[in-house]
Steps between C-alpha positions, in 0.01 A plus 500: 500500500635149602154331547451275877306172563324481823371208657127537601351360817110568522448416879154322580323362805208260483284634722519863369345640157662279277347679161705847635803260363372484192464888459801647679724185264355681169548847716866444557617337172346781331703754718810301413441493133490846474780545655675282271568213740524159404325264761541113608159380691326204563144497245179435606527158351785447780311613791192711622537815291876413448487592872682332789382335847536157570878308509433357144455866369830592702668224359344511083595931531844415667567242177413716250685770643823265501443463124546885457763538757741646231212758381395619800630808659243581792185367640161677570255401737133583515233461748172517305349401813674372906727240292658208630819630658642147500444378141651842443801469680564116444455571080812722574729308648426179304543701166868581645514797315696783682297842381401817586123442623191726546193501693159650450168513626185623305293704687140471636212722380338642830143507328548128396632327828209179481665104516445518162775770380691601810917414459670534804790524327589741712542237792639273276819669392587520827501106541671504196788741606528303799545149361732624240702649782516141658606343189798750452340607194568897472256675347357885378165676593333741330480832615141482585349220700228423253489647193364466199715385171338760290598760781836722405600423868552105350614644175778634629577231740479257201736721343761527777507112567553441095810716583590321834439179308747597235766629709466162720506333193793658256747433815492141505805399312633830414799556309702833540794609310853650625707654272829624610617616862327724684700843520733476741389813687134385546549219795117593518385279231659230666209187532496174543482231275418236767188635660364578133549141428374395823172654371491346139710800329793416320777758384713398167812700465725613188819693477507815307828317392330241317207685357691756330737182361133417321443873402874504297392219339200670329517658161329845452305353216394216685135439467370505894730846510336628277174426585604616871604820398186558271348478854710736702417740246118474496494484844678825604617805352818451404613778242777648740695136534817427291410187284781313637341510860190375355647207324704406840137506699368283273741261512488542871134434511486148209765350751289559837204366326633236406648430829161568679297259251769217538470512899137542516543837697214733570688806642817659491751675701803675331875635597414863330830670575802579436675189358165472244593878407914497469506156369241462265351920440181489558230465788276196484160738630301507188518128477408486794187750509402265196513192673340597796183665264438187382427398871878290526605739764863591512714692752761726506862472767406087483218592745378134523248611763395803298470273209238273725304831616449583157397199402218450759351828417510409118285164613290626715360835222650353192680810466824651432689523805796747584816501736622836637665681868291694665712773450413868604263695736250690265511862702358529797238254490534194722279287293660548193850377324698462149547098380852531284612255254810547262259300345380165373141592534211321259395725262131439596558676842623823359303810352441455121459834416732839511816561577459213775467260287770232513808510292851333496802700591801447721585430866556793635588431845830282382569607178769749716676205567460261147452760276126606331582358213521140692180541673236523250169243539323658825131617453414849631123592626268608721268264687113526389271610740335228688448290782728242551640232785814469603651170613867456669565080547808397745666229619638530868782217549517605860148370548466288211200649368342654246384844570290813273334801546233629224244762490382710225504861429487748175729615247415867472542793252706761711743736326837314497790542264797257529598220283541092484118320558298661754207592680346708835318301717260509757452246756268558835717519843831495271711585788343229698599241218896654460541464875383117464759449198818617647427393866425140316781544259320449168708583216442823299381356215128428479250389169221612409180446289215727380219328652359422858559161557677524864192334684560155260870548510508512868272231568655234271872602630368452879197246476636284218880524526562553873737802445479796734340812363462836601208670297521860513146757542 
């Protein structure tokens, strides 16, 4: 898992129990360490108990945190006792950092409320809150007022802001991939490239044209070929596929790794059909599944959007993400649906076991059109049991905005018998969230992510990047 640094403010206030400082720092820091965080604080050789209170404290934690801008991804602060809401708040802005940031409070002990041990923390993260909001500094809260860090309550909260922190994070600067035209018949992939730019995403663009000029310049017994194709064939089964198809794949796949290392690009988004299948004969999906198991999301019908959906989700759980439609009612039951891909799903999100268990084979849905024999490379499966969030990210040039909806719900294990990548879900008030996609007009397309990260998700998409999300429950 891609390990986060968090800044760490220990808040302090003269005239309250200084030594709980001392005890809630170790407290924390040991919380974080098992959690595999790396921290930036001030030591006790800085300050008082590498706390914070006075301007110089402000300005010695707002220095140091300057130092690590480049390192660190989120800040946590923690009220050991009332704290000083303005050291607190000042040590923020001076540091100029531009982060995801969390408050909490340690609670009081009712049986130990003397002048000698009682916090008011409680009081304190208010103040704190309330500066912050002055300053323009957006913030998180936990879910409980005061809580303990030892408390699964926090645990969990820690872990959702690591997530929020990443997300917030892996967007600055991104790079995303185009590769081809999107099909002609699917105006509802359209995006823009200006409002993703607007917020610090850029989109680099190829021509199938000029990446299959690189693939006919490859020799079948060229090294990275090879080596590419070794791969194709220990990732999926692949004992049905001419060895022609395989060889063309793995051409296909050394030339848009190449072209994705060159440009720095940390996503993908490519033109799937038809030109890829009567011009070239084969379907780019397995590549694809590949790339985006190894966390470099990639998208099928140059879904840029897509592309960004999955990539979020893959941040925020350090999972394998998935694009597919929702695609079919599942019976009678209005809670429950089919997700469809032809598909270029990761391998990790399928069932390993059975008759379910992934496997190439053609394109069935075109190869009436191109011929079988042309569309060989797609990855057929079902969808593991799990829970899972889904995420749909658009961009709405009428408004100029960016706009989302997430929520979470379960991939289940329902009798179903059809082919391509797929899965029955279940997701609460279903009908409720259908009737807010088409009356919004999201596209059909949605990704999706076996974990439960739509609380961090959300709040770094609204709190941190300004866009406008609908979360779904």
């Amino acid at each position: 898992m891609k390990p986060v640094t968090l800044g760490l403010i220990v808040g302090n206030r003269g005239f309250f129990p200084s030594h709980l400082c001392e005890t809630g720092r170790a407290e924390v820091l040991q919380v974080l360490s098992d959690a595999g965080i790396n921290v930036v604080t001030l030591s006790p050789e800085d300050t008082t108990y590498g706390s914070i209170e006075s301007l110089e404290d402000a300005r010695k934690c707002a220095e140091l945190f300057d130092q690590h801008r480049k390192e660190i991804d989120g800040v946590l602060v923690t009220l050991p006792n009332f704290g000083d809401e303005r050291a607190i708040a000042n040590a923020l802005r001076w540091s100029g950092l531009n982060v995801p940031v969390l408050i909490h409070a340690f609670p009081d002990d009712a049986e130990n409320m003397t002048i000698a041990d009682r916090r008011d923390s409680f009081c304190g993260k208010m103040s704190v809150c309330n500066n912050l909001r002055q300053y323009g500094i957006p913030y998180s809260l936990t879910t409980l007022h005061t809580v303990s860090p030892s408390h699964p309550s926090f645990q969990q909260d820690l872990a959702n802001f690591v997530a929020t922190c990443r997300v917030t994070s892996s967007l600055r600067g991104l790079r995303l991939g185009a590769l081809g035209a999107r099909p002609a018949a699917f105006n509802t992939v359209r995006y823009s490239e200006k409002l993703l730019e607007e917020n610090g995403i850029s989109v680099e663009t190829l021509d199938l044209f000029e990446l299959f000029g690189w693939v006919n310049a490859m020799a079948d017994d060229d090294p990275a070929v090879q080596a590419k194709l070794q791969a194709i064939q220990d990732y999926v089964q692949t004992a049905n596929v001419p060895g022609d198809s395989l060889v063309k794949m793995a051409k296909f796949g050394v030339a848009v790794d190449n072209w994705m290392q060159e440009n720095r690009l940390q996503a993908s988004a490519i033109q799937c059909w038809t030109a890829m299948e009567e011009f070239f004969g084969v379907v780019p999906c397995t590549l694809m599944s590949m790339m985006s198991n190894d966390l470099i999301p990639s998208a099928c019908e140059v879904d840029i959007m897509g592309a960004l959906a999955m990539y979020v989700l893959a941040q925020a759980s350090q999972k394998p993400s998935a694009i597919v439609d929702w695609n079919n009612n599942y019976g009678d039951d209005p809670d429950k649906g089919v997700v469809f891909h032809c598909s270029n799903l990761p391998r990790d999100i399928f069932k390993q076991e059975g008759e379910d268990q992934p496997s190439m084979f053609y394109q069935e849905i075109i190869a009436g059109t191109v011929g079988a024999e042309n569309t060989y490379g797609t990855i057929y499966g079902r969808i593991n049991p799990n829970a899972f969030t889904y995420l749909r990210i658009s961009t709405d040039d009428g408004t100029g905005t960016m706009r989302a909806y997430v929520g979470e719900g379960e991939f289940t294990d329902d009798p179903l018998l059809t082919f391509g990548g797929y899965g029955v879900v279940r997701v609460p008030e279903f009908q409720k969230l259908l009737q807010y996609i088409c009356n919004n007009g999201f596209e059909h397309h949605v990704s999706v992510n076996p974990s439960q990260t739509a609380a961090a998700v959300h709040e770094a998409l609204t709190k941190y990047k300004g866009w406008d999300v609908y979360r779904h429950s």
